[in-house]
N, C-alpha and C positions, 0 to 999 in steps of 0.2 A: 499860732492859730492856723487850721489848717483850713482852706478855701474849696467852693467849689466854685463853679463857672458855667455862664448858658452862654449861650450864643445863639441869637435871632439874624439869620443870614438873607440877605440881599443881595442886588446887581453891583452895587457901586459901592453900598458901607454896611457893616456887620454892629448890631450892637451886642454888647456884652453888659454881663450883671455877674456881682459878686455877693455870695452867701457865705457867712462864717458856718463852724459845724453844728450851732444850734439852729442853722435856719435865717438868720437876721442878714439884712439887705445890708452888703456892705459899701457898696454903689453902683452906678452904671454907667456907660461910657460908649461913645460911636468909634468908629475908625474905618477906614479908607480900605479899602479891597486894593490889595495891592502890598508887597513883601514887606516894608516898611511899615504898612500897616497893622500886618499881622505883627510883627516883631512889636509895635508899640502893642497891640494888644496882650502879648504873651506877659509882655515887661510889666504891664499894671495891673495884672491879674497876680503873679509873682511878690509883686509888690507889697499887695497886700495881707502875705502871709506865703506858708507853706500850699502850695497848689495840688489839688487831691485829684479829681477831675474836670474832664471838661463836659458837659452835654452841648450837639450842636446841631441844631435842626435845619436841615436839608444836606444832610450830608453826602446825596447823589448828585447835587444840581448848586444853587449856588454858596454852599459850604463845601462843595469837593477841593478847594487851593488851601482853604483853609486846616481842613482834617488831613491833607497830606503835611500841611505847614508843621503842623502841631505833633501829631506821628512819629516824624522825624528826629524830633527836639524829645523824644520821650514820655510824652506828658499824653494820660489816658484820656482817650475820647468814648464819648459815649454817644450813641443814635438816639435824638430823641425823636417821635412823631409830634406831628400838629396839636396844638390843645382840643380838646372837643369843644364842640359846639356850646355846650350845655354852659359850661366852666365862662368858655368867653360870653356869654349873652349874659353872664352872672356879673361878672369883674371886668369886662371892658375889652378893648383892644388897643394896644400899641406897641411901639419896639422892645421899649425899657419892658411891659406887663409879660412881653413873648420871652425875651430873655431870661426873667426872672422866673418866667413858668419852667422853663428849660432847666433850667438851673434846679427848682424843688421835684422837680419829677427824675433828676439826676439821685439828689439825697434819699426819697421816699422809695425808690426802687422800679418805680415805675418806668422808669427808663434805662433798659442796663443790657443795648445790642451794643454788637460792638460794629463799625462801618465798616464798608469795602476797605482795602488800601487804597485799588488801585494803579498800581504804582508795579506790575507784572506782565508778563503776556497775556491776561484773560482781560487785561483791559484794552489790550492789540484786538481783542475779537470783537470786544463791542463798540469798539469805534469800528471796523470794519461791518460789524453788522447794522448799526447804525445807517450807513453808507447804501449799504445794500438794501434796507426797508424801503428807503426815501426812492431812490431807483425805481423796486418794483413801485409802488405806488403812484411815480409818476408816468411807469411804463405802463399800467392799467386805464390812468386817467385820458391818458393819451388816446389809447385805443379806442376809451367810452368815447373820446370828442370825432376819432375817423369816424366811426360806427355812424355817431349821429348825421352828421356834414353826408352820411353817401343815402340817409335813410331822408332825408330832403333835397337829396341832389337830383339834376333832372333824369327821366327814367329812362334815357339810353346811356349814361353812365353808371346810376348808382344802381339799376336794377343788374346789370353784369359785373359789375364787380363785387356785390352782396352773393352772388352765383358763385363768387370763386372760396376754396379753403382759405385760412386767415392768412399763413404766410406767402401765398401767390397771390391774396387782394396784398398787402402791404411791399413786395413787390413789384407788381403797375404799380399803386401809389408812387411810388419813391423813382421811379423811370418815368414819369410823366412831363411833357414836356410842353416849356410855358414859354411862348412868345415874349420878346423885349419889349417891354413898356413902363415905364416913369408912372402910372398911372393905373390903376385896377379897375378901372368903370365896369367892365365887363365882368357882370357876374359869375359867368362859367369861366371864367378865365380867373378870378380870386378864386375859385372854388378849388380848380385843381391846382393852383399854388399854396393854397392852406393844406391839402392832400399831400401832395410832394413833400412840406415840411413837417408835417405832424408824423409821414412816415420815417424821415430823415431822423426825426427825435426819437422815435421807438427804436429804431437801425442802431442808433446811438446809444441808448440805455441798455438794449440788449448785449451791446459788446462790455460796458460796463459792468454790468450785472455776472455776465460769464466772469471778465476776469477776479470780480470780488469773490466768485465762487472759487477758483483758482487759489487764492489766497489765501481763503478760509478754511480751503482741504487742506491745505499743508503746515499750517499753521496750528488746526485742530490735530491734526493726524503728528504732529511731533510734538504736542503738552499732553494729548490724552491718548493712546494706545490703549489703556486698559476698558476704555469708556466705551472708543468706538468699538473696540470687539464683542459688545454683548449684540445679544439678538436685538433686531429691528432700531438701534440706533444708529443716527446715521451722521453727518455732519451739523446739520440744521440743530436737531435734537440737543447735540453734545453741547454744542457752541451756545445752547440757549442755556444748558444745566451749567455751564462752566459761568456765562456770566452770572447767574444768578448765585452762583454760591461765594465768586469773588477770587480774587487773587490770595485770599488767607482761611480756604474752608475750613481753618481748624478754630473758626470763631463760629463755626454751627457745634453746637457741644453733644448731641447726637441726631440720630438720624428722622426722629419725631420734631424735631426744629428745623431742619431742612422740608420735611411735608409739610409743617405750619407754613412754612416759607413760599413752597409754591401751591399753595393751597389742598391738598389732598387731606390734612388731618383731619379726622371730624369731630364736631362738634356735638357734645352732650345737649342733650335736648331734650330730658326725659322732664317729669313730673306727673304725682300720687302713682298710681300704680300701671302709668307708661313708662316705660324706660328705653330707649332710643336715640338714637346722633343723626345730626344732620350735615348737609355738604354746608363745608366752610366756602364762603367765595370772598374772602380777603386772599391775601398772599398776591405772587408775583403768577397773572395771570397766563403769561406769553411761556411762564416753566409749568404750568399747568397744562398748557396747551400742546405741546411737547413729551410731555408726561402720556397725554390720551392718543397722542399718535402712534408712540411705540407701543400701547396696550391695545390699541385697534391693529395693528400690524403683527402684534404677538398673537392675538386670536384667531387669524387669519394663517398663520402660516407656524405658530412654535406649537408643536404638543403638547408639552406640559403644561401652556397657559392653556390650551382646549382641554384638558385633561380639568383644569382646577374651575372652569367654568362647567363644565358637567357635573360634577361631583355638588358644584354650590349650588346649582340650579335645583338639583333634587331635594337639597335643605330648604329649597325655598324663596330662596334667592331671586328679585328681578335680575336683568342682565346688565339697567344700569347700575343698581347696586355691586354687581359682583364687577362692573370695570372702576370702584371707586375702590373697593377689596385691592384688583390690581395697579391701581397706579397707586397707593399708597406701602403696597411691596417694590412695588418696581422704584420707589424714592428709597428705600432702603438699600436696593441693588447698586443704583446709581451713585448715591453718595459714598459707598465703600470702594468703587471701582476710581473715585474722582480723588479719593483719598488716597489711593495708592499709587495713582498717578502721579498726583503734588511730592509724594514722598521720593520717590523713581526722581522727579525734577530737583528736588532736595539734597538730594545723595551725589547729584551730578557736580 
């Protein structure tokens, strides 16, 4: 009998559901997140026959220990997405229903990505970039909270230091100096010790921030050589197409599954006698985003991208149209330069 497998993933326990090859529930069962767990789970999925695949839904987040677990030991995994909406408001919701959804969308085909590993240097960059988001964002938040504290401060402080550039207000801030006291009663005197500290934290995150960039040049700069050489990619860009394609881009099977990926492909939209595509806005946003930096930077400064905007423009072409033309070329530049990289790292 040969088995398939879902897996509805959690924080603390995973369930699983077993399908013979006609479909039929063969049961379902919890287990403990955690190595032992996996192992009982791999052992009674086995158990109940020859094991074909597995589908296992969230396999970014809390099915990522699990899909390395499994990887390892041989045994295929499958990505599957969330059930839609429509299906659950039909048939219900719970572990055992998610698992076994997992599991028939494994057999029916509807689910047949294959996951990250993980388990490479391109997952060295997005925990590093990870790092790095959280940073800038707090190093923004920061700033919104100086900004406001000087735009209600009283008006022989906050009117002269709103007067200065940002990095000579931040600064004073951070040189400012607070009397000893057990005790803040004194408003201007909590005022410039929330000043002093809120600038101490941006001082802080800025040194952070640099050295994750440190990091992430060299780090980028020795997996991808072929990527950062093209026009207008820069490290940002790379490290963004690099996680998004994974530690095994050879499970994008060509280069129109990479622009599905980061959203560039379009979408048929025609009907009677329109015929027409529209921008897909699924896919991996932050590679899309990435994608429109290097085609606004290639417009700006590479000729031949000025060259092919001229030429479309006369067919007819708006200009946001013809930068969807380009980033949907520029995913095909990309993923053959990412391939040749992996390969270069392969051979080593």
């Amino acid at each position: 009998m040969r088995v398939t497998g879902g897996v509805d993933t959690h924080l603390d326990t995973h369930h699983a559901a077993a399908l013979d090859q006609v479909g039929r529930v063969l049961g379902t069962a919890a287990f403990p997140v955690s190595r032992r767990g996996f192992a009982d789970l791999l052992r009674w999925l086995t158990e109940l026959g020859e094991l074909d695949r597995v589908g296992i839904e969230g396999t970014g987040s809390y099915g990522a220990t699990l899909t390395r677990f499994l990887a390892e030991r041989g045994v295929t995994v499958i990505e599957v997405d969330r059930p839609n909406r429509k299906e659950r408001r039909r048939a219900g919701k719970s572990d055992p229903i998610d698992a076994i959804n997992a599991a028939r969308a494994v057999q029916s085909g509807a689910a047949a990505g294959t996951p990250k590993l993980r388990t490479g240097p391109v997952e060295a960059i997005r925990v590093l970039r990870v790092e790095r988001s959280g940073a800038v964002k707090a190093r923004v938040a920061a700033w919104q909270q100086l900004n406001a504290l000087l735009v209600t401060a009283p008006l022989e402080l906050g009117a002269s230091l709103q007067a200065l550039p940002a990095r000579e207000r931040l600064t004073r801030c951070a040189r400012m100096r607070i009397e000893n006291t057990e005790i803040l009663t004194d408003p201007h005197l909590a005022l410039k010790t929330a000043l002093r500290r809120l600038a101490a934290r941006i001082q802080a995150l800025d040194s952070e921030i640099a050295a994750v960039d440190v990091d992430l040049s060299a780090l980028v700069a020795a997996i991808a050589p072929s990527t950062l050489a093209l026009f207008g990619v820069g490290t940002d860009v790379a490290g963004q197409l690099l996680v998004t394609a994974g530690d095994n881009p050879d499970r994008l099977h060509s280069d129109a599954a990479f622009a599905r990926l980061c959203g560039v492909a379009p979408i048929p939209a025609s009907s009677g006698r329109t015929n027409r595509h529209r921008l897909h806005r699924g896919g991996d946003r932050q590679a899309n985003r990435a994608l429109y930096i290097t085609t606004i930077v290639r417009l700006g400064r590479h000729q031949p991208t000025r060259d092919y905007m001229t030429r479309r423009r006369e067919q007819g072409l708006t200009k946001r149209e013809i930068i969807r033309c380009l980033k949907r070329y520029l995913a095909r530049e990309l993923l053959t330069a990412i391939r040749t990289d992996f390969a270069a790292l392969d051979a080593i």
